[in-house]
C-alpha angles and dihedrals in degrees: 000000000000130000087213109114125258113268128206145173121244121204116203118175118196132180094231117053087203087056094051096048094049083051087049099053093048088054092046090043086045086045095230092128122022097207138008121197114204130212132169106230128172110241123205114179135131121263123178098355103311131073119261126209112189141152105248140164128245125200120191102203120204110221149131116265097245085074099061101086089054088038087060092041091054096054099037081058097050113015112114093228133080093237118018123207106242122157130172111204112180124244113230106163120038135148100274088237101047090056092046087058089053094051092048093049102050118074115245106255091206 
C-alpha cells in the first residue's frame, strides 16, 4: 500500500467549446485539476422525454479524488446546462511519474 492520494479522472461535457476551455483553465489556475484534455464528440441521449442528437465538447480532467466534490459543485454552479455530465472513474494504473505529477500539481485539500 501506498500513502499517495487516490487519483481519478473527471468527464465534463459542455455545448460551447469556448465555454469548456475557459472552465478548464479555472479548475487548472484553482489546482483542482492539474490537466484537462479536450475533445469534440457528438452526444445522443434522451432529455426530457425525446432523443437528442448535438455537437459537445468533453474534457477529461486529471486530478486527485479529493477534487471531485468541488469539482461537482463548480460546475453545478456554472455549467450552462440543467444537469451537467460530470463523472469521476478512478485511476488505478498510471505511469508513477505522471501521478506524481498529478499529485504535484493539485493543491492538498486537507
Amino acid at each position: 500500500m501506498t500513502d499517495q492520494p487516490d487519483i481519478c479522472e473527471v468527464v465534463i461535457t459542455a455545448p460551447d467549446e469556448a465555454w469548456l476551455l475557459a472552465f478548464t483553465r479555472q479548475l487548472v489556475e484553482r489546482r483542482l485539476a492539474a490537466c484537462g484534455h479536450h475533445a469534440s464528440i457528438r452526444s445522443i441521449y434522451t432529455w426530457q422525454h425525446s432523443i437528442e442528437a448535438h455537437q459537445e465538447t468533453r474534457v477529461a480532467l486529471h486530478t486527485r479524488a479529493e477534487h471531485v466534490p468541488a469539482i461537482i459543485e463548480t460546475t453545478n454552479n456554472q455549467h450552462p446546462y440543467e444537469v451537467p455530465c460530470v463523472i469521476a472513474t478512478p485511476i488505478i494504473h498510471a505511469n508513477p511519474e505522471y501521478a506524481q505529477w498529478i499529485i504535484d500539481s493539485t493543491n492538498d485539500p486537507t
